[in-house]
Structure formats: structure tokens, C-alpha cells
PyMOL Python script that loads the backbone (N, CA, C, O; Angstrom):
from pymol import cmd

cmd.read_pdbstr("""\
ATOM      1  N   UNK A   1     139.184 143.846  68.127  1.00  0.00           N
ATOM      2  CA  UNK A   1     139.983 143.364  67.014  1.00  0.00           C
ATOM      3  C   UNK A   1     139.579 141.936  66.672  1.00  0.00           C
ATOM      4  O   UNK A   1     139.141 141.190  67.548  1.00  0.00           O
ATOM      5  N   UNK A   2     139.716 141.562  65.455  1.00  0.00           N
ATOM      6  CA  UNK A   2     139.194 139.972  65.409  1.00  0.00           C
ATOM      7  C   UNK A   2     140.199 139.160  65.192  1.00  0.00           C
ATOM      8  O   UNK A   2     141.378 139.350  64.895  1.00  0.00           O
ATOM      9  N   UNK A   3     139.620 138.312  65.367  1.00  0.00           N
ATOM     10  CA  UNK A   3     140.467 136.952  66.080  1.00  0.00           C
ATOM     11  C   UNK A   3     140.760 136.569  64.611  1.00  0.00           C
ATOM     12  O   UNK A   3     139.939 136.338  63.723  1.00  0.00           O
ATOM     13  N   UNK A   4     142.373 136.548  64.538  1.00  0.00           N
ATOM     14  CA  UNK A   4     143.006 135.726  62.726  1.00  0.00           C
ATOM     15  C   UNK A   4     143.514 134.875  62.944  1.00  0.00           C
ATOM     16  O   UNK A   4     144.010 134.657  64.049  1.00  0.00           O
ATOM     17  N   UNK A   5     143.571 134.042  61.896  1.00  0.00           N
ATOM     18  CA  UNK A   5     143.787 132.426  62.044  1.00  0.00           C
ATOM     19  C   UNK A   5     144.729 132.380  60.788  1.00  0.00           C
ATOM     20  O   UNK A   5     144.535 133.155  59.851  1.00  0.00           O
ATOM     21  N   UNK A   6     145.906 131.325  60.775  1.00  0.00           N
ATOM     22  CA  UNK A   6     146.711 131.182  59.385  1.00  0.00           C
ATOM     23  C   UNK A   6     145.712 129.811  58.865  1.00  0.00           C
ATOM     24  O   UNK A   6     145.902 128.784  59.516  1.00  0.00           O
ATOM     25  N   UNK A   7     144.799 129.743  57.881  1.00  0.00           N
ATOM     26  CA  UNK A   7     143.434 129.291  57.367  1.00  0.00           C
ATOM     27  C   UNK A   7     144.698 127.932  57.254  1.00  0.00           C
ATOM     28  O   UNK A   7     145.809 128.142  56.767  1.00  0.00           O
ATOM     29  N   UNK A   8     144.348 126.821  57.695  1.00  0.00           N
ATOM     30  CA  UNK A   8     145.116 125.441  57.018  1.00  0.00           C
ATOM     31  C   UNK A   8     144.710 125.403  55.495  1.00  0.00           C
ATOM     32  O   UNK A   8     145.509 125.193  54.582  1.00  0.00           O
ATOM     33  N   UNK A   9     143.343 125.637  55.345  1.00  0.00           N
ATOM     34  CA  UNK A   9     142.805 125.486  54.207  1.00  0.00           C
ATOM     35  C   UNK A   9     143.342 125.893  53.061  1.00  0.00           C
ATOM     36  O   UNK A   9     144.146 125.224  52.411  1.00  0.00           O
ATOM     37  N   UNK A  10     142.905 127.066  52.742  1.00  0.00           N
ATOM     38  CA  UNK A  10     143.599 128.317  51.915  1.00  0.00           C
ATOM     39  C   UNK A  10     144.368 128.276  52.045  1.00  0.00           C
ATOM     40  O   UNK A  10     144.835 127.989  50.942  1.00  0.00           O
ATOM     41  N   UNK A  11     145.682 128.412  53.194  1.00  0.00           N
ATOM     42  CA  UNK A  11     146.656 128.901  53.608  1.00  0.00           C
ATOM     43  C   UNK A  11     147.060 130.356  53.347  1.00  0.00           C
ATOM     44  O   UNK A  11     147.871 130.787  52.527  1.00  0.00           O
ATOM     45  N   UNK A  12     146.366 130.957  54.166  1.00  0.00           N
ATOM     46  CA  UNK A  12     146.076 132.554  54.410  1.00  0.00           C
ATOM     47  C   UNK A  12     146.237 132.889  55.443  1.00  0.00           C
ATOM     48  O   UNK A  12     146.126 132.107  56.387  1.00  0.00           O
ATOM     49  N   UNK A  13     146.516 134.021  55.575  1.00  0.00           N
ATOM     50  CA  UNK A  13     145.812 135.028  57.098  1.00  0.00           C
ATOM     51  C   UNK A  13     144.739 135.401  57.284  1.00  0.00           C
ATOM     52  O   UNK A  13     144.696 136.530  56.796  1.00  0.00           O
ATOM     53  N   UNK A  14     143.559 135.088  57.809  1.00  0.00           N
ATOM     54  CA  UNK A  14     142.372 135.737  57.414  1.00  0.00           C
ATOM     55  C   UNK A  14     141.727 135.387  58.947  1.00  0.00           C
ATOM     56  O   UNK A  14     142.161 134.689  59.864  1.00  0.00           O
ATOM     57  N   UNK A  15     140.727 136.040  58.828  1.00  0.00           N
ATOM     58  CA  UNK A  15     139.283 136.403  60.151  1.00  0.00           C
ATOM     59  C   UNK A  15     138.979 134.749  60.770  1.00  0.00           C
ATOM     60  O   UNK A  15     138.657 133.863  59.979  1.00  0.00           O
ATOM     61  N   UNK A  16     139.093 134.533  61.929  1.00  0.00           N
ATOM     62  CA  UNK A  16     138.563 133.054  62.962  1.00  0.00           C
ATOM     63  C   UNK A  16     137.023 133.257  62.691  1.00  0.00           C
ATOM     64  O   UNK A  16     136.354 133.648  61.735  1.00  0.00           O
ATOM     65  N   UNK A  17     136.858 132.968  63.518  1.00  0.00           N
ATOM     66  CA  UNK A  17     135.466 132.215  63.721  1.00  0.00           C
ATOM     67  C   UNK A  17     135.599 133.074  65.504  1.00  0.00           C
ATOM     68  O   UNK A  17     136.525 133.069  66.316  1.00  0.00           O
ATOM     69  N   UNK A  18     134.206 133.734  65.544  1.00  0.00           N
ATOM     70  CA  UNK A  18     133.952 134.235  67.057  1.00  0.00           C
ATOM     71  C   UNK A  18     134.402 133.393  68.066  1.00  0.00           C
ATOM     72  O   UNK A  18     135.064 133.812  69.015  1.00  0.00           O
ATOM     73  N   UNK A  19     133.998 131.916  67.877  1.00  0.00           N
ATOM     74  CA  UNK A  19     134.240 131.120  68.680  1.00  0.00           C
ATOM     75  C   UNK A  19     134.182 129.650  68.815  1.00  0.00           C
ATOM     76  O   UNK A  19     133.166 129.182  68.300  1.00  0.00           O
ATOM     77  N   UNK A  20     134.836 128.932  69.263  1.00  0.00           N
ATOM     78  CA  UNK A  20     135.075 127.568  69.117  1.00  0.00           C
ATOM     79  C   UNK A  20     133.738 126.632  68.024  1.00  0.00           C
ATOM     80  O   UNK A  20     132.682 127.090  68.462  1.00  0.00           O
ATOM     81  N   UNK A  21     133.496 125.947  67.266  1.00  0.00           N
ATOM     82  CA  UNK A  21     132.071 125.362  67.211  1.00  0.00           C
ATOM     83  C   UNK A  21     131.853 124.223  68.140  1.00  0.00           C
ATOM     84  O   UNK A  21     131.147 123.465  67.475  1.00  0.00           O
ATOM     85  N   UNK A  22     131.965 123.918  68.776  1.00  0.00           N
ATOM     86  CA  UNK A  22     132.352 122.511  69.611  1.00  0.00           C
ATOM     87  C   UNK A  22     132.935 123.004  70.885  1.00  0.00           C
ATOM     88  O   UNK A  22     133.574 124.053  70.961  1.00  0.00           O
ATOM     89  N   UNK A  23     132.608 121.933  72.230  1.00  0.00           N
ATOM     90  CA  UNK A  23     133.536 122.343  73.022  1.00  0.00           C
ATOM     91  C   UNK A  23     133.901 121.050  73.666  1.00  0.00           C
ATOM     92  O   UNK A  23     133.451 120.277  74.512  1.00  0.00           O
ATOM     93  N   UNK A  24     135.191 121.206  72.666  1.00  0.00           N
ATOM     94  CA  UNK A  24     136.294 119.757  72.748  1.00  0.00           C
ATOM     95  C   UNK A  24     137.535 120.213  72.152  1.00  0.00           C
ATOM     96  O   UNK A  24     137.931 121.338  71.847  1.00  0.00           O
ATOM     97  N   UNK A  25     138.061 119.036  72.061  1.00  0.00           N
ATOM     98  CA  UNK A  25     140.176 119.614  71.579  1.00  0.00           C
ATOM     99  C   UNK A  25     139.577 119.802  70.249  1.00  0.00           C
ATOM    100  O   UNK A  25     139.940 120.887  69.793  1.00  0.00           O
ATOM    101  N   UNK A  26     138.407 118.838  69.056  1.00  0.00           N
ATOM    102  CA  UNK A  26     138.698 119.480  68.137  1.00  0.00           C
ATOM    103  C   UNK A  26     138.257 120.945  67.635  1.00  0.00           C
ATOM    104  O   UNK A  26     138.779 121.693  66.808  1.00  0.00           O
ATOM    105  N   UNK A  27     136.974 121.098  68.524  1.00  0.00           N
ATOM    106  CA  UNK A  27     136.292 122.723  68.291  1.00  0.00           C
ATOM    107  C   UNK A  27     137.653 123.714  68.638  1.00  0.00           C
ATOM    108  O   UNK A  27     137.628 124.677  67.872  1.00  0.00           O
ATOM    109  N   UNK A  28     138.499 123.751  69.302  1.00  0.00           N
ATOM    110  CA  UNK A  28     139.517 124.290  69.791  1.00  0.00           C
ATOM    111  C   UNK A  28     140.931 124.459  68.456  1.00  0.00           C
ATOM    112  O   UNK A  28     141.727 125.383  68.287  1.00  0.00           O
ATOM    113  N   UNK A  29     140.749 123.045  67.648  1.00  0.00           N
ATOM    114  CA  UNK A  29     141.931 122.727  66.675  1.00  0.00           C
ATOM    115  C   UNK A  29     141.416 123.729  65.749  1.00  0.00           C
ATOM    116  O   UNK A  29     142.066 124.682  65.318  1.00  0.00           O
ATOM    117  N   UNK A  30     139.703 123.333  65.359  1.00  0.00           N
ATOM    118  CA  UNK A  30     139.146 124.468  64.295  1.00  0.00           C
ATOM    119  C   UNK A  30     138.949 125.762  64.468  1.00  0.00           C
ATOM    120  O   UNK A  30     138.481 126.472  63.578  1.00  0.00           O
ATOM    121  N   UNK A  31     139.334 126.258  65.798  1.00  0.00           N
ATOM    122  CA  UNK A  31     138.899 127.581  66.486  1.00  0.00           C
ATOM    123  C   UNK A  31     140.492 128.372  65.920  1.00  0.00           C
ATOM    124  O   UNK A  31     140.584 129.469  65.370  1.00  0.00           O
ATOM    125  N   UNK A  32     141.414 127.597  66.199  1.00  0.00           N
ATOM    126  CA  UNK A  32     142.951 128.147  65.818  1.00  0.00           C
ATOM    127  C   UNK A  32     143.240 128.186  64.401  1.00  0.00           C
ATOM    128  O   UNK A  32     143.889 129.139  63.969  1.00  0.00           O
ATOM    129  N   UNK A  33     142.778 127.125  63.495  1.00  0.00           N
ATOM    130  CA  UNK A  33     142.984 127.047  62.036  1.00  0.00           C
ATOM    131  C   UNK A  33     142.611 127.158  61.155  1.00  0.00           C
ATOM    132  O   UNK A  33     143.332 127.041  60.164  1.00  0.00           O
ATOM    133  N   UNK A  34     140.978 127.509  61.037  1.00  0.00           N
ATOM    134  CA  UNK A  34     140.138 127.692  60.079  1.00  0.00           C
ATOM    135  C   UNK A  34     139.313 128.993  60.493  1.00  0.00           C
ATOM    136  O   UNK A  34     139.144 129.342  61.662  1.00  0.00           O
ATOM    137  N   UNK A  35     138.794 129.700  59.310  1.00  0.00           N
ATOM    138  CA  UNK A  35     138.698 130.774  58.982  1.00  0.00           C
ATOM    139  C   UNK A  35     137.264 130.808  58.642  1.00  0.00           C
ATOM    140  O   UNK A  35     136.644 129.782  58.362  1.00  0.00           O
ATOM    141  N   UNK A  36     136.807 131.825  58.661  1.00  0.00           N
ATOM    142  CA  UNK A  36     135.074 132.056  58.802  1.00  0.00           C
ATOM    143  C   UNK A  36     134.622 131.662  57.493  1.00  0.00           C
ATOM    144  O   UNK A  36     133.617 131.005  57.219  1.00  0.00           O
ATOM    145  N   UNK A  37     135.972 132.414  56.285  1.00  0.00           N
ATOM    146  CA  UNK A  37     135.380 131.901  54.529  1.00  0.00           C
ATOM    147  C   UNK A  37     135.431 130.451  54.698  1.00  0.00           C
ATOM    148  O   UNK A  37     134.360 129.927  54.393  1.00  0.00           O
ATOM    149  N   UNK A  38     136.494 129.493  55.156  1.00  0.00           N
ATOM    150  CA  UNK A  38     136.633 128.177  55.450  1.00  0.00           C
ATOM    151  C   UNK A  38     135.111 127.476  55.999  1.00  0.00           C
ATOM    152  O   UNK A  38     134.400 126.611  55.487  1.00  0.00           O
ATOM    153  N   UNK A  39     135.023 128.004  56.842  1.00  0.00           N
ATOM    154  CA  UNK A  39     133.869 127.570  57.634  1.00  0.00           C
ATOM    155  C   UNK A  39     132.999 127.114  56.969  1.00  0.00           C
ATOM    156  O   UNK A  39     132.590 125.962  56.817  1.00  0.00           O
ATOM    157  N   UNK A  40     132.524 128.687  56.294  1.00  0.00           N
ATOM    158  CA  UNK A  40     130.977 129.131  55.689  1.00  0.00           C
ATOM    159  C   UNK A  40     131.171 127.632  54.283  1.00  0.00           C
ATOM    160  O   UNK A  40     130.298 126.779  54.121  1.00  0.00           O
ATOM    161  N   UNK A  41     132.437 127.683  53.507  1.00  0.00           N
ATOM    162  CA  UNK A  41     132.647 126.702  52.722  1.00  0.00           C
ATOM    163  C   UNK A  41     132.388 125.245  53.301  1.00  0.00           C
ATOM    164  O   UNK A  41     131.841 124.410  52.581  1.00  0.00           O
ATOM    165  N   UNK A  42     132.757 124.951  54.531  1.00  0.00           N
ATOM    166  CA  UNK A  42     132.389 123.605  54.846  1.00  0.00           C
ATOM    167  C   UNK A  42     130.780 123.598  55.354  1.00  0.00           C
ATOM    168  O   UNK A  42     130.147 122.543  55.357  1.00  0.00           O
ATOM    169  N   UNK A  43     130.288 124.643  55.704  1.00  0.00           N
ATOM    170  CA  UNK A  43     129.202 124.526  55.867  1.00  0.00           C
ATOM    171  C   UNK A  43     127.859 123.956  54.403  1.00  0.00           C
ATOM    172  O   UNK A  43     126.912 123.194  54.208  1.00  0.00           O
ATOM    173  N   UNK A  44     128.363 124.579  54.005  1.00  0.00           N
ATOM    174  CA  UNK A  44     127.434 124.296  52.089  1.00  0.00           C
ATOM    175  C   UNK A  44     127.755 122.793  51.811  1.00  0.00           C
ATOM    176  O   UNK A  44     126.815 122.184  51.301  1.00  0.00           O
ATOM    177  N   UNK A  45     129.137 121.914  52.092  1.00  0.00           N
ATOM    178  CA  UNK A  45     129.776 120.744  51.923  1.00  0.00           C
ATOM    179  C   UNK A  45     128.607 119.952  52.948  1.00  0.00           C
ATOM    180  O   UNK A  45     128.143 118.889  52.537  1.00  0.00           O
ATOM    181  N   UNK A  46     128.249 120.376  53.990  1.00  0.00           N
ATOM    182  CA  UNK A  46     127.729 119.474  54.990  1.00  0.00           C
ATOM    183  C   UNK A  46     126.439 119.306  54.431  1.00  0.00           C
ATOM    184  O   UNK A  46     126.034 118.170  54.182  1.00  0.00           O
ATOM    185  N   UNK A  47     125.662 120.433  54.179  1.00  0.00           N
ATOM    186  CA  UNK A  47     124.346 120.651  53.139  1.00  0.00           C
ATOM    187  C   UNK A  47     124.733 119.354  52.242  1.00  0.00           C
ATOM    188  O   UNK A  47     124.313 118.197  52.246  1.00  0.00           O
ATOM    189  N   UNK A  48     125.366 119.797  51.743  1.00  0.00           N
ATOM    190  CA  UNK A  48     125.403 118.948  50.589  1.00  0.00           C
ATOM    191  C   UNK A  48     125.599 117.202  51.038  1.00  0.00           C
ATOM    192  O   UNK A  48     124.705 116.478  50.601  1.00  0.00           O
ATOM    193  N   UNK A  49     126.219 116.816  51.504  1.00  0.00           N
ATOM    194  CA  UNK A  49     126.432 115.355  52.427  1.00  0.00           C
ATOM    195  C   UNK A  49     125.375 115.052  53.289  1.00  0.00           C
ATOM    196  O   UNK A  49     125.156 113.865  53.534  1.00  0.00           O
ATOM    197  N   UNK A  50     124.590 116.044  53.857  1.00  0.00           N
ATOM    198  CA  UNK A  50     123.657 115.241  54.711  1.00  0.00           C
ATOM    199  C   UNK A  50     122.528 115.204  53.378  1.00  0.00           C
ATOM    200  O   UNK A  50     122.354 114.009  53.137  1.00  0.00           O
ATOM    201  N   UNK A  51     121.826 115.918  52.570  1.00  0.00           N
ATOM    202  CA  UNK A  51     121.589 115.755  51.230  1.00  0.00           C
ATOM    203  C   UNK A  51     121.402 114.114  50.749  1.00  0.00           C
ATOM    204  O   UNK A  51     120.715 113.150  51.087  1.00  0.00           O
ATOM    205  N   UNK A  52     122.575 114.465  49.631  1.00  0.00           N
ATOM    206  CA  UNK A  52     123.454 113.357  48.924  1.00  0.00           C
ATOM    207  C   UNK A  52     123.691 112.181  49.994  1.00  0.00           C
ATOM    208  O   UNK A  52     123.833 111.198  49.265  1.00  0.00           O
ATOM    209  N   UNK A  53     123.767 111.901  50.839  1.00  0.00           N
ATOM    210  CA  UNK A  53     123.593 110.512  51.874  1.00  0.00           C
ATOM    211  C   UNK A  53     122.377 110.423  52.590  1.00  0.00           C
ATOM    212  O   UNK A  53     122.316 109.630  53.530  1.00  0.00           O
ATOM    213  N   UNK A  54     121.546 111.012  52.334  1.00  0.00           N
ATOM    214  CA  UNK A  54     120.089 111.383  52.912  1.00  0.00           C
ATOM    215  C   UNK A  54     120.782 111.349  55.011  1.00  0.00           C
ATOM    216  O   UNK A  54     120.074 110.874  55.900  1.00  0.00           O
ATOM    217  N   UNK A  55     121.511 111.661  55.149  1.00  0.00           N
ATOM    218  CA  UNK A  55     121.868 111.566  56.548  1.00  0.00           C
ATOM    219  C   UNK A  55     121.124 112.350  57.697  1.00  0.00           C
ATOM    220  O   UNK A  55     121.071 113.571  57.838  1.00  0.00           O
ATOM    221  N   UNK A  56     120.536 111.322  58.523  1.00  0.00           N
ATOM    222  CA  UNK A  56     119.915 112.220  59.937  1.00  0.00           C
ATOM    223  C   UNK A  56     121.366 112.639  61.154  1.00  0.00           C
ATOM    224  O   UNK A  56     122.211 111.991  61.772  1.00  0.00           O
ATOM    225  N   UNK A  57     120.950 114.231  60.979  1.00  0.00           N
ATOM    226  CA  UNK A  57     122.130 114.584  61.787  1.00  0.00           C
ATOM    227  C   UNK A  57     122.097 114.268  63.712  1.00  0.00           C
ATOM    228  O   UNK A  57     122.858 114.409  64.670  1.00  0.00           O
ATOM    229  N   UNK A  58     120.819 113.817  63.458  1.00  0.00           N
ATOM    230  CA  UNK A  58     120.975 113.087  64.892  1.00  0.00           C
ATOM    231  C   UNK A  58     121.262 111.865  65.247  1.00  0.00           C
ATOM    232  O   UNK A  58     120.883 111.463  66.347  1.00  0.00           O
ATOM    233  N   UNK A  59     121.686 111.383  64.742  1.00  0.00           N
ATOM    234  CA  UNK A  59     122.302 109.964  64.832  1.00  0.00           C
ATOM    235  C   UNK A  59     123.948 109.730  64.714  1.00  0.00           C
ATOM    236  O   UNK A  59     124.693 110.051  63.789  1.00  0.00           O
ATOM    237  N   UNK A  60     124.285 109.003  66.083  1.00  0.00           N
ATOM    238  CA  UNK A  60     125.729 108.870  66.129  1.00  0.00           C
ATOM    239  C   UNK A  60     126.074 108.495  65.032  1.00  0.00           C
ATOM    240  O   UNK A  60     127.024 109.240  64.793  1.00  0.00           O
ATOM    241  N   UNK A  61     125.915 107.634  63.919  1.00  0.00           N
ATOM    242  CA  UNK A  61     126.968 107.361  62.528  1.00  0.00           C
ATOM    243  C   UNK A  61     126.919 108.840  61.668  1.00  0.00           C
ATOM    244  O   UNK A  61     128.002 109.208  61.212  1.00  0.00           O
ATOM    245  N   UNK A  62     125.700 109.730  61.414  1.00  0.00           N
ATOM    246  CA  UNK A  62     125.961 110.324  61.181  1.00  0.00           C
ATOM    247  C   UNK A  62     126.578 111.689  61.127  1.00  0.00           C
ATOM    248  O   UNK A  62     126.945 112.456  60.237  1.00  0.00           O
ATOM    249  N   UNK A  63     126.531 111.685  62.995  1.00  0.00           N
ATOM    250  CA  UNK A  63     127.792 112.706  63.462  1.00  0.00           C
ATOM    251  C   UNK A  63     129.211 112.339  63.178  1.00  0.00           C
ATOM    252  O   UNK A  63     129.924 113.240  62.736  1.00  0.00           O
ATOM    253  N   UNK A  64     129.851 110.892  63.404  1.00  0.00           N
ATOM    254  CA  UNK A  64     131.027 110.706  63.305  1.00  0.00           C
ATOM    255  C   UNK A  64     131.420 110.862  62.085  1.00  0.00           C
ATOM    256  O   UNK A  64     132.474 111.427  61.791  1.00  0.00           O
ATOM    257  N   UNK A  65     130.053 110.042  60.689  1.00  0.00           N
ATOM    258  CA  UNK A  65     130.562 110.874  59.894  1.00  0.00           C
ATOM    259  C   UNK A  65     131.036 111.760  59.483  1.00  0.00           C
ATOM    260  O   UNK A  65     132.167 111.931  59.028  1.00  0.00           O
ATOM    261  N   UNK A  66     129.985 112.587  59.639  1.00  0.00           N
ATOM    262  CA  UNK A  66     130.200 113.843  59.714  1.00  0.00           C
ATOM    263  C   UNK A  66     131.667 115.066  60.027  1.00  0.00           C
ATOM    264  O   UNK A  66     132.066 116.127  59.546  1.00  0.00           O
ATOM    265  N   UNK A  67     132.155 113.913  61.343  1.00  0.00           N
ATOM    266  CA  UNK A  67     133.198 114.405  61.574  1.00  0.00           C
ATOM    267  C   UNK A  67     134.596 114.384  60.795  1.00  0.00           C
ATOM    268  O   UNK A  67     135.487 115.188  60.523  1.00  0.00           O
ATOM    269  N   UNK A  68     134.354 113.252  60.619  1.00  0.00           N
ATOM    270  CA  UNK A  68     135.428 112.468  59.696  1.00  0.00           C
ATOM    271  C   UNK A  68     135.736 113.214  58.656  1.00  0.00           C
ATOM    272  O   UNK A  68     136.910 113.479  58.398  1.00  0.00           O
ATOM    273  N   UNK A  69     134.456 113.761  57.735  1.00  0.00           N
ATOM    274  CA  UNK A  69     134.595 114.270  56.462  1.00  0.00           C
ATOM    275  C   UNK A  69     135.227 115.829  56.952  1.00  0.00           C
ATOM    276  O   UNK A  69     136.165 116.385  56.380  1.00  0.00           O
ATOM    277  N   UNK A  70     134.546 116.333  58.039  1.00  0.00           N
ATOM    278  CA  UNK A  70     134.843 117.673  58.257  1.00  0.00           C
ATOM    279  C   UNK A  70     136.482 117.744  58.530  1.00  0.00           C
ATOM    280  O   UNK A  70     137.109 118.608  57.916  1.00  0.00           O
ATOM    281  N   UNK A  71     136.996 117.100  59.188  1.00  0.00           N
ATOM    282  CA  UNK A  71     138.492 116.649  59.374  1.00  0.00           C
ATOM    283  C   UNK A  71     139.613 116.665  58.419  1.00  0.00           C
ATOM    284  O   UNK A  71     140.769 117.080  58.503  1.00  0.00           O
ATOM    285  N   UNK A  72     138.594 115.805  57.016  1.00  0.00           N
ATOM    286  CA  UNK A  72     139.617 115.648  56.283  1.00  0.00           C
ATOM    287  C   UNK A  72     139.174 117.280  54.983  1.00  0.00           C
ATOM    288  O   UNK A  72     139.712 117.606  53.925  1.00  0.00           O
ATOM    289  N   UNK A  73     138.237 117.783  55.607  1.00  0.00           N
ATOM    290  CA  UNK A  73     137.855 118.985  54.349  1.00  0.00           C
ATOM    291  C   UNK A  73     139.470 120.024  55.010  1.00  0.00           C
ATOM    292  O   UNK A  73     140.424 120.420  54.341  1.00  0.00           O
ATOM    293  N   UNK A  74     139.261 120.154  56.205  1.00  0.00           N
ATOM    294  CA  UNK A  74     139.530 121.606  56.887  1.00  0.00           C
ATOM    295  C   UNK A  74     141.371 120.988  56.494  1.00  0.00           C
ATOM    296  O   UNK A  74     142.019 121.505  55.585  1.00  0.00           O
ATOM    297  N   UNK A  75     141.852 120.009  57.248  1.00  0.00           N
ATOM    298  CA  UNK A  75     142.794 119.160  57.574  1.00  0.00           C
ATOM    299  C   UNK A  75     143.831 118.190  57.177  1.00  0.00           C
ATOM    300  O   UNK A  75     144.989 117.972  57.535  1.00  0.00           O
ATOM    301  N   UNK A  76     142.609 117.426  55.880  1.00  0.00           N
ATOM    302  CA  UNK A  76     143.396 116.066  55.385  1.00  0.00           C
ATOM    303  C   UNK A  76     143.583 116.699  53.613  1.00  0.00           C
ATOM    304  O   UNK A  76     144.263 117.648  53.223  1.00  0.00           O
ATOM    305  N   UNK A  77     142.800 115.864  52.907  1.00  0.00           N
ATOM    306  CA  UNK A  77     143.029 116.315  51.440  1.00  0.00           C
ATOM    307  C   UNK A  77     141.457 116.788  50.971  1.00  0.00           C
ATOM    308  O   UNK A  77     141.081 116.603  49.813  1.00  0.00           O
ATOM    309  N   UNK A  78     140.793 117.267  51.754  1.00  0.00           N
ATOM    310  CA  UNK A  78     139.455 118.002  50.814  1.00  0.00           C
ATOM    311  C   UNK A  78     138.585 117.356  51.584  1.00  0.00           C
ATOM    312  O   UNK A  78     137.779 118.020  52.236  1.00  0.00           O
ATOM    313  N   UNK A  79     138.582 115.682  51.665  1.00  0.00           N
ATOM    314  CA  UNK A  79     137.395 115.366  51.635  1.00  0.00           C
ATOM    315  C   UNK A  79     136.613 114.767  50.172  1.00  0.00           C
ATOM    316  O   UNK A  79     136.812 115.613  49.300  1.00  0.00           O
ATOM    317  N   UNK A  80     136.115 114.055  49.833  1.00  0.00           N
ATOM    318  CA  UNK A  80     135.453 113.073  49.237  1.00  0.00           C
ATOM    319  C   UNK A  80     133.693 113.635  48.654  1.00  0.00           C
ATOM    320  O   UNK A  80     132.833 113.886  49.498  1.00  0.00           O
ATOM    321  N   UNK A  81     133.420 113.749  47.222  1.00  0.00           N
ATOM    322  CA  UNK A  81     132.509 114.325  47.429  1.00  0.00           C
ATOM    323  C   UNK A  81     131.693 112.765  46.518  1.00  0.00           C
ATOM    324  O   UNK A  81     132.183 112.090  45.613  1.00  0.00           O
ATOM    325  N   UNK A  82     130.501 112.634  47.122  1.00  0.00           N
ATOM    326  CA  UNK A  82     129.553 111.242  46.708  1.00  0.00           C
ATOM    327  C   UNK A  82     129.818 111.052  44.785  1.00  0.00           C
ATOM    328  O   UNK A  82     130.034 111.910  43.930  1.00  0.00           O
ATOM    329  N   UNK A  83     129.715 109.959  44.714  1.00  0.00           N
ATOM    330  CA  UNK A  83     129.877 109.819  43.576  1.00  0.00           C
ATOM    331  C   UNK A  83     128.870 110.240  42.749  1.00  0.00           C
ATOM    332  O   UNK A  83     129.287 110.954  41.837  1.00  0.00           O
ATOM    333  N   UNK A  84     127.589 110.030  42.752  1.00  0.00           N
ATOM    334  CA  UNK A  84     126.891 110.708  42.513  1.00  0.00           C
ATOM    335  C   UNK A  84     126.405 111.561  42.510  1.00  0.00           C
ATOM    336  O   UNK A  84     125.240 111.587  42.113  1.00  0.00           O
ATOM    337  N   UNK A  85     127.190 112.954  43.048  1.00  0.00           N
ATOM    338  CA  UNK A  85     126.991 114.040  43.207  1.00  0.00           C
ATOM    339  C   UNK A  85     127.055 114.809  41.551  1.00  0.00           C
ATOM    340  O   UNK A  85     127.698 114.516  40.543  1.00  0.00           O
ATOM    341  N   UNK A  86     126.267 115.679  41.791  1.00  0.00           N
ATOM    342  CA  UNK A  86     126.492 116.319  40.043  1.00  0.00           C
ATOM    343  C   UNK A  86     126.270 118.089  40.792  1.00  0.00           C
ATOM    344  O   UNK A  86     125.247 118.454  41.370  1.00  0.00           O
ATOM    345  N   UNK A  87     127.283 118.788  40.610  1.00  0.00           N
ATOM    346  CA  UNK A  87     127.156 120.322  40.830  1.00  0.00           C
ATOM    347  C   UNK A  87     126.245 120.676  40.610  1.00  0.00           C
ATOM    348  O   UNK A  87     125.884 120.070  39.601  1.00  0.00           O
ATOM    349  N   UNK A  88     125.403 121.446  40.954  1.00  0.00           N
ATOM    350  CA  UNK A  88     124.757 122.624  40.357  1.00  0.00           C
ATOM    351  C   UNK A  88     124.695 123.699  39.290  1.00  0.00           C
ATOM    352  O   UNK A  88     125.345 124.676  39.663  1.00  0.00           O
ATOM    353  N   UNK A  89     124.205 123.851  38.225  1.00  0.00           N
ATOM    354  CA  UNK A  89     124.424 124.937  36.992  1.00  0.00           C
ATOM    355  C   UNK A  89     123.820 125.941  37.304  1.00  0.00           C
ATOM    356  O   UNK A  89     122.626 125.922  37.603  1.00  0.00           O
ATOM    357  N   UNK A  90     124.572 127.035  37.287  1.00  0.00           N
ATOM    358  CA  UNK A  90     124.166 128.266  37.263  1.00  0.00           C
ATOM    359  C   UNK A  90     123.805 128.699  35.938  1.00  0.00           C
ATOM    360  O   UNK A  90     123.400 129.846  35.752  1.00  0.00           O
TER     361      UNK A  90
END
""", "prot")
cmd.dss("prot")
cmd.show_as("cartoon", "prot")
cmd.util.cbc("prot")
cmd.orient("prot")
């Protein structure tokens, strides 16, 4: 049976994530509250931020970043997208 989560995001019932991404209290917070569509959505956001900030994901500022933004996507109010960001046209 799969693992359901009430999505903070959405605010839904919908499908977890197999398993923690992280193994810490917050991989554990996102393991209980966010949802695989959630996920896959913050995943394209991170694309897009390491991108748009030209950010090396190996570097401590740009993990904490990283974190920070992911925190406030799943958690706070969305998250912040660069000012200079311009969508994509389909």
C-alpha cells in the first residue's frame, strides 16, 4: 500500500515519497508532509534556482540555500522566484 501524506502544499491526501530524501529531522518533516506531485514540483524549482543563480550544488552556501528556499516552497509561502526569472513559452 503506499505511503499518503496530507500534502502541506496542496493541501490534499495524496501518495509520500518512498522514502525520506535526507536523513535528518528535516528529510523526516518532508517524508510526513509532502507528496511525490509536491516533490517532483520542487524538484523543476531547484533546476530552475541552481540555473537562475548559476549555483554549485556542492558548496555549503549553496546547500543552505538551497534549503532555505526548499523550506519555504514545501512549508512557508512558496518561496521566492529570481527576479529575473522569465517563464518559459510553450
Amino acid at each position: 500500500m503506499a505511503h499518503m501524506v496530507f500534502d502541506t502544499r496542496l493541501k490534499a491526501e495524496m501518495e509520500g515519497l518512498d522514502e525520506p530524501p535526507f536523513d535528518s529531522d528535516f528529510g523526516q518533516k518532508i517524508f510526513k508532509n509532502v507528496s511525490k506531485k509536491s516533490w517532483g514540483e520542487w524538484v523543476e524549482r531547484q533546476k530552475m534556482l541552481l540555473n537562475e543563480y548559476r549555483l554549485q550544488p556542492w558548496t555549503r552556501e549553496a546547500q543552505e540555500f538551497l534549503v532555505e528556499q526548499m523550506n519555504a516552497f514545501f512549508f512557508g509561502e512558496g518561496g521566492e522566484l529570481p527576479k529575473e526569472y522569465v517563464a518559459p513559452s510553450h
